[in-house]
C-alpha positions in Angstrom: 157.1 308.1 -21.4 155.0 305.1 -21.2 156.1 301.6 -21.7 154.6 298.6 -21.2 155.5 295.8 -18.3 158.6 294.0 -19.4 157.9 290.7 -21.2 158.8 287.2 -20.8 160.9 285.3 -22.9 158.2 283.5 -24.0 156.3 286.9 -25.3 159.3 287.9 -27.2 159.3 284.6 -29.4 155.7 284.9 -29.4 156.0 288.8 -31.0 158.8 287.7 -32.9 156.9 285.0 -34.7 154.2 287.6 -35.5 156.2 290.4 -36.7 157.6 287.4 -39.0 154.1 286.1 -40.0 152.9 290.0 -41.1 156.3 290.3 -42.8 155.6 287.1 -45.2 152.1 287.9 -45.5 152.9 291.3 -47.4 156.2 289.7 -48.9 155.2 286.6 -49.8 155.0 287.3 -53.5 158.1 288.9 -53.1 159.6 285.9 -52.3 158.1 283.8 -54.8 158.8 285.7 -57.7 162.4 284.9 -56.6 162.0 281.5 -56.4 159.8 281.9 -59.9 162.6 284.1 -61.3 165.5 282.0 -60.1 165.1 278.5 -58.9 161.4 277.1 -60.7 158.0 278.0 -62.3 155.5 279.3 -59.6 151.9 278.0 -60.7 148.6 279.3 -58.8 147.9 277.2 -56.9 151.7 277.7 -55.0 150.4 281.4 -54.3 147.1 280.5 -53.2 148.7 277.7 -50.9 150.8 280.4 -49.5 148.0 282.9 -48.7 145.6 280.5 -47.0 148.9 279.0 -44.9 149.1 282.7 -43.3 145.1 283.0 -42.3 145.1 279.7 -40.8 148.5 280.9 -38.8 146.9 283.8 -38.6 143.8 282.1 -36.3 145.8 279.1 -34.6 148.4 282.2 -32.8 145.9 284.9 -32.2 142.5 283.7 -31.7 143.6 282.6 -27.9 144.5 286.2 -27.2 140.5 287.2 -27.5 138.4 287.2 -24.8 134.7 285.8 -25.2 133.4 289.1 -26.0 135.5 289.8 -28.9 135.7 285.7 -29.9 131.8 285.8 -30.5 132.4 288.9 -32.6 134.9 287.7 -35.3 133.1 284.6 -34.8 129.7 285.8 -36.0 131.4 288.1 -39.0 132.7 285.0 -40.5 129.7 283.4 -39.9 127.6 285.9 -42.0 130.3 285.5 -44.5 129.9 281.8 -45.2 125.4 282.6 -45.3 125.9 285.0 -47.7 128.1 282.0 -49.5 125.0 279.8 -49.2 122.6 282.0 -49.8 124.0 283.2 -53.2 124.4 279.3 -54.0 120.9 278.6 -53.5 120.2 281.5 -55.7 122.1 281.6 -58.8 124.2 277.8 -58.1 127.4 279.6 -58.4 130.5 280.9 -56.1 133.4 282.4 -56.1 136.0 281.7 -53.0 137.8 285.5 -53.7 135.3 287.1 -52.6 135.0 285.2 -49.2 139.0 285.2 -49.3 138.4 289.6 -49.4 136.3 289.5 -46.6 138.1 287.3 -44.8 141.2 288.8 -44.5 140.1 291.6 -41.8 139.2 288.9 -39.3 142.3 286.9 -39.9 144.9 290.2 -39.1 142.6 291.5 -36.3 142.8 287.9 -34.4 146.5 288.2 -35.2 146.9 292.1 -34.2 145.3 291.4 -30.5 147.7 288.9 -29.8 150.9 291.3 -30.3 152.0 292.9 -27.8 155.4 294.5 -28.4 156.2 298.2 -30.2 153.9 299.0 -33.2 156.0 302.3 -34.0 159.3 300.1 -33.5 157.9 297.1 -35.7 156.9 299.4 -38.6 159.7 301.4 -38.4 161.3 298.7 -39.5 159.4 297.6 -41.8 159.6 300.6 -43.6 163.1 300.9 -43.3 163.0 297.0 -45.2 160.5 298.4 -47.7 163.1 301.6 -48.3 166.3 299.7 -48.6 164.6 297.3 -51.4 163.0 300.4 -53.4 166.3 302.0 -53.1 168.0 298.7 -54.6 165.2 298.9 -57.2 166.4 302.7 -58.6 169.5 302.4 -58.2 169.8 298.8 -60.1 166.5 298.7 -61.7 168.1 295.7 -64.3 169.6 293.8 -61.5 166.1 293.9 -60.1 164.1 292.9 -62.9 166.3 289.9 -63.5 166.1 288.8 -59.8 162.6 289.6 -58.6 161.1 289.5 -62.9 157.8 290.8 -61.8 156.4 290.5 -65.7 157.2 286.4 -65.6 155.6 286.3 -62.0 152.6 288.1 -62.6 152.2 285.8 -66.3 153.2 282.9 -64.2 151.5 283.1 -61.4 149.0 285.6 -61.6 147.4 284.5 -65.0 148.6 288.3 -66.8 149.2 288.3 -70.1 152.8 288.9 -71.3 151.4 291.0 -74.2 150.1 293.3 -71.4 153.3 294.4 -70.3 153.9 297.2 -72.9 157.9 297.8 -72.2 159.4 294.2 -73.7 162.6 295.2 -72.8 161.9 295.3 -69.0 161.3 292.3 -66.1 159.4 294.8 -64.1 156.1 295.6 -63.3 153.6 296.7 -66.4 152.9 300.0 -64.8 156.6 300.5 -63.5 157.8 302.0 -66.9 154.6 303.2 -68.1 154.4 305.8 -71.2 154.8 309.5 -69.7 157.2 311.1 -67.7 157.0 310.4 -63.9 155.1 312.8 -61.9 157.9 313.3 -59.6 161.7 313.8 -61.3 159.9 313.2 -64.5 163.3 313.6 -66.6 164.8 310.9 -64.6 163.7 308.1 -66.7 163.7 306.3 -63.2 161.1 303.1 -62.8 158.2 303.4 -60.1 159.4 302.0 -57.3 157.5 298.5 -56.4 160.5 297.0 -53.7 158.7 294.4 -51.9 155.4 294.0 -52.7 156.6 293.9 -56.3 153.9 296.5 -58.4 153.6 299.9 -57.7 150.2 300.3 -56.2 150.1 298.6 -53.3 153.9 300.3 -52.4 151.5 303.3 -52.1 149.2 301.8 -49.8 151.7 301.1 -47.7 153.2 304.7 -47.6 149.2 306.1 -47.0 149.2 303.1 -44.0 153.0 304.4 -42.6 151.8 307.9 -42.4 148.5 306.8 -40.2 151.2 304.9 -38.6 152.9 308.0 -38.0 150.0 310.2 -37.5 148.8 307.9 -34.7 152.0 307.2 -32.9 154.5 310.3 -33.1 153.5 311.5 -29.9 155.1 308.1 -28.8 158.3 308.2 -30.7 161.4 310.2 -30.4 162.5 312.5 -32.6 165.0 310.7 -34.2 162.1 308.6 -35.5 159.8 310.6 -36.5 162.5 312.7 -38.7 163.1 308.7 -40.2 159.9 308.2 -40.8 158.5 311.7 -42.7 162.2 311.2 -45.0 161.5 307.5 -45.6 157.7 308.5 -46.1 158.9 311.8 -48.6 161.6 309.2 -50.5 158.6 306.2 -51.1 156.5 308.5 -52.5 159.3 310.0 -54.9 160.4 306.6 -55.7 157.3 305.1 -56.3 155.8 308.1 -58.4 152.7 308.1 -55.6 150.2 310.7 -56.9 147.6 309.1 -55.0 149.9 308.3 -52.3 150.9 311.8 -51.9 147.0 313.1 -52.2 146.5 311.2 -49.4 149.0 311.6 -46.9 148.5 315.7 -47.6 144.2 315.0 -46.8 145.6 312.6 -43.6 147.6 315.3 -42.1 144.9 318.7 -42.5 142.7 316.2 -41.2 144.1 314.4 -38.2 143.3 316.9 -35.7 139.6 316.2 -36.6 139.4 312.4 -36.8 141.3 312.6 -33.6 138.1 314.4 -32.0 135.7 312.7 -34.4 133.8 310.0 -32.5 134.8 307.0 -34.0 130.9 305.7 -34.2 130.5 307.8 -37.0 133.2 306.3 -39.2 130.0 305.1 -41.5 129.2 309.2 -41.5 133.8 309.7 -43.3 132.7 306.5 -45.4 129.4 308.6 -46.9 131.3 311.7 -46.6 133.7 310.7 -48.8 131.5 309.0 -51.6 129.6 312.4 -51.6 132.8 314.1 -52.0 133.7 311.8 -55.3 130.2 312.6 -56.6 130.2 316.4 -55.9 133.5 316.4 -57.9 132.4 314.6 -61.0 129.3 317.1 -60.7 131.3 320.2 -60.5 134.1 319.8 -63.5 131.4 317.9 -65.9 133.9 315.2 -67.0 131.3 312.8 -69.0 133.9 309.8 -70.3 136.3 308.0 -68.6 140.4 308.8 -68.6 143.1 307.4 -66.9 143.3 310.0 -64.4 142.6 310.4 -61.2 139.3 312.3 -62.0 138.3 309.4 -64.6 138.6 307.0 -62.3 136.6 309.0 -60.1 134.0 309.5 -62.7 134.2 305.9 -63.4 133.4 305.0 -60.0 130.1 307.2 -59.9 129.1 305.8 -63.0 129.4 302.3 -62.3 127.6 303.0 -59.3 124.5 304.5 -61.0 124.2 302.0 -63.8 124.5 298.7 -62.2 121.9 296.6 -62.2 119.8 294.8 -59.1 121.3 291.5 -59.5 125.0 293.4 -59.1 123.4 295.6 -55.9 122.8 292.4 -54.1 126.2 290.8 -55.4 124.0 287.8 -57.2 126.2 288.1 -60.5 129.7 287.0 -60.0 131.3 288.6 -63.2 130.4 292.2 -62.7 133.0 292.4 -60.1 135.7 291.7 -62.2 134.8 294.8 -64.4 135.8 296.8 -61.2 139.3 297.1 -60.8 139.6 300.6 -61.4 136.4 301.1 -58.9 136.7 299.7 -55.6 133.2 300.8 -54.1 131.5 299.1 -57.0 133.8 295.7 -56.8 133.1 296.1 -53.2 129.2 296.4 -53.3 129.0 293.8 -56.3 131.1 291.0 -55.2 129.9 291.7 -50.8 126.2 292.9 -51.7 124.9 296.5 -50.9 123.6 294.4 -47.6 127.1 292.9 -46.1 128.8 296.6 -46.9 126.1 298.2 -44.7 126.7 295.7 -42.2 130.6 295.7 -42.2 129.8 299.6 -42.1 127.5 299.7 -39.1 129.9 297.0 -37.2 133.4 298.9 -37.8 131.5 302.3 -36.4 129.6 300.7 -33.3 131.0 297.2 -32.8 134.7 297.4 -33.3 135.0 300.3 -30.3 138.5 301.6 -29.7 139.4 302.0 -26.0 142.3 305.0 -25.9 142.8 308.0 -28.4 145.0 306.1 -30.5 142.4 303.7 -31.5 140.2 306.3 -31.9 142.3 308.2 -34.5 143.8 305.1 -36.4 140.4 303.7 -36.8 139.0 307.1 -38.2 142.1 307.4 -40.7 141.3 303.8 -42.1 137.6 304.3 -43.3 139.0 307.7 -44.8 141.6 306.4 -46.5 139.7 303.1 -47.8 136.6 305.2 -49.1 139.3 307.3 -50.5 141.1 304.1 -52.0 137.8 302.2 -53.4 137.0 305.6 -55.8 140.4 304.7 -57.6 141.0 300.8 -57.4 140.3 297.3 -55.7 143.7 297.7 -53.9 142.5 297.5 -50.2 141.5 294.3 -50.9 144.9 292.9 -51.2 146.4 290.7 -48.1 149.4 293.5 -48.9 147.3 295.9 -47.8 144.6 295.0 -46.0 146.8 292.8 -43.1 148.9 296.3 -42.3 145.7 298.1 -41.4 143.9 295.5 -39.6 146.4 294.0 -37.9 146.9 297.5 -36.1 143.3 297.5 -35.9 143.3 294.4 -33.7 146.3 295.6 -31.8 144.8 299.0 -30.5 141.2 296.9 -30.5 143.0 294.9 -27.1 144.7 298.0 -25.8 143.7 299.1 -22.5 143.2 303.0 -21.7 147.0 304.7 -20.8 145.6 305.9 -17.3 144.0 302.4 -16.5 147.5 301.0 -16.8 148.8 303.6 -14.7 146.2 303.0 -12.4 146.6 299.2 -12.2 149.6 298.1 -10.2 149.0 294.7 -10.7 146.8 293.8 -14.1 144.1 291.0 -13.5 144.9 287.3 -14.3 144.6 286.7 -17.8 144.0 290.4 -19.1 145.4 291.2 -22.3 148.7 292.7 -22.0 148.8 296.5 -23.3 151.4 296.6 -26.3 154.1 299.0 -26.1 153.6 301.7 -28.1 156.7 303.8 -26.9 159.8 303.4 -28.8 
């Protein structure tokens, strides 16, 4: 079994601080809807204090792991990012810093990812092992959670939700975590849907669609002691947070892993198109005409937004159509980034962002499945709870060096990037 050269004392801090950094970035509303619940009022501006705290950390620890090639590349994406700011100033005198924020994210855990050099299976391991021990605190004392974590009085505090939105008065959680209906899964256990750390149920099934990939990617690496761990945590999240989606998913990951793991990964833009064909074909085929709030209606809702919005929201010149989107991810994506930046972020992630072994290869393919999955459905993949899992892996493999280079090297040249360990 591979493993990588043993590191200093100096690396361990270093990977220690960075497994810490990811932790806060996709608990850091966990933590302040403690505070909020327990000790003082969160107000906006805390969270948003918070978030841009971890991006500039994010830069200041990883940006001196690039070399020049990959500097001048996350360099000139953030550079198009801030002319597309200007440009759509000049043109309609308005802006809106979330939609820079969106796009910024990727660049901010792909800096961060290629300065890590330790275990990825071993860090998310446990990770998910945190995120199951809190879900599992959440079932089994859902009151006890609601009166420590209160999601409802962070989300109306901090988030700017209405309390009226929250349909269940009697409960602190989440709006969606005791929704009308029985659950999909052990629907006559009148059991919440599971939220744990990242405190509403949605992005706790990103995470369990980003743990599979995880898993997909890695097993081969891991023992088997692990990788029964990780399919039961996997199986228990989606259970406990009632992950229809989730559970869609992972089933599409696994059929289709032996593919992406062949696919060239320059024709990630071809699974991106794929899949929006797919959504289209469907809404074609069972002749839904109105939206519900199913899976297929927020399909249908999807293609429909697509078809009907107008040239000023195709070029992402009017700054409240995105905000009509939540339940459509491609069309928040195209209206608030332009049709012209999602091309380009397309045509850069398949020919720019190259993967050097077969694990990059594969991981990279299961993201832009999973995200053109994601944006039929919701905005969710635009979360920093989301969004910082995936890229920051991205970054990682984006540094890693081929497993028979290693083997070949006896002694790696001064000042190349260090392979991470991705043996357990």
């Amino acid at each position: 079994m591979l493993t990588a050269p043993a590191m200093t004392l100096r690396e361990q801090r270093r990977n220690l601080l960075i497994e810490l950094l990811l932790l806060f970035a996709i608990g850091y509303n966990f933590l302040l809807a403690v505070v909020n619940a327990k000790l003082f009022r969160v107000s906006p501006a805390m969270t948003y204090v918070a978030e841009l705290g971890v991006y500039a950390a994010c830069f200041v620890i990883g940006l001196w792991s690039l070399d020049r090639k990959r500097t001048a590349i996350v360099f000139t994406g953030i550079a198009a990012l801030a002319l597309l700011m200007l440009v759509r100033l000049f043109l309609v005198w308005s802006i809106d810093p979330k939609f820079f924020r969106d796009a910024l994210i990727p660049f901010a855990f792909l800096v961060l990812g290629a300065a890590y050099t330790g275990s990825l299976p071993k860090l998310f391991l446990r990770m998910a092992l945190v995120v199951s021990l809190v879900a599992l605190f959440e079932l089994a004392l859902p009151k006890l959670y609601g009166d420590v974590v209160n999601p409802k009085s962070y989300f109306v505090n901090a988030r700017g939700a209405s309390a009226a939105s929250f349909w269940n008065q009697d409960s602190n959680l989440f709006v969606s975590a005791t929704r009308p209906g029985a659950r999909n899964f052990l629907p006559s256990s009148n059991l919440p849907r599971a939220s744990s750390v990242f405190i509403e149920p949605v992005t706790m099934g990103n995470f369990i669609i980003f743990f599979t990939a995880i898993l997909l990617t890695f097993w081969r690496w891991m023992r088997p002691l692990g990788i029964a761990a990780s399919v039961a945590m996997i199986g228990f999240l989606i259970v406990a947070s009632d992950g229809r989606l989730a559970a869609g998913t992972c089933v599409m990951m696994v059929l289709l892993s032996p593919l992406l793991l062949r696919m060239d990964q320059r024709l990630g833009f071809l699974i991106f198109f794929g899949v929006m064909l797919g959504a289209w074909l469907m809404v074609w085929a069972s002749g839904i005409q109105s939206y519900e709030d199913t899976m297929l209606g927020r399909v249908f809702f999807s293609v429909y937004s697509i078809r009907n919005m107008t040239a000023d929201a195709w070029l992402g010149l009017d700054f409240d159509v995105p905000y009509k989107y939540f339940d459509s991810g491609i069309a928040y994506f195209i209206s608030s980034q332009s049709v012209l930046m999602v091309l380009a972020f397309l045509l850069a992630y398949s020919f720019v962002m190259l993967m050097r072994t077969i694990e990059g290869q594969l991981f990279k393919n299961l993201l832009i499945f999973a995200f053109a999955l994601s944006l039929l459905v919701s905005n969710g993949y635009f979360s920093i709870k989301t969004a910082a899992l995936w890229w920051f892996v991205c970054g990682c493999l984006w540094q890693m060096q081929p497993r028979r280079q290693e083997l070949d090297a006896a002694a790696p040249a001064a000042g190349a990037p260090r392979l991470p360990a991705v043996a357990t």
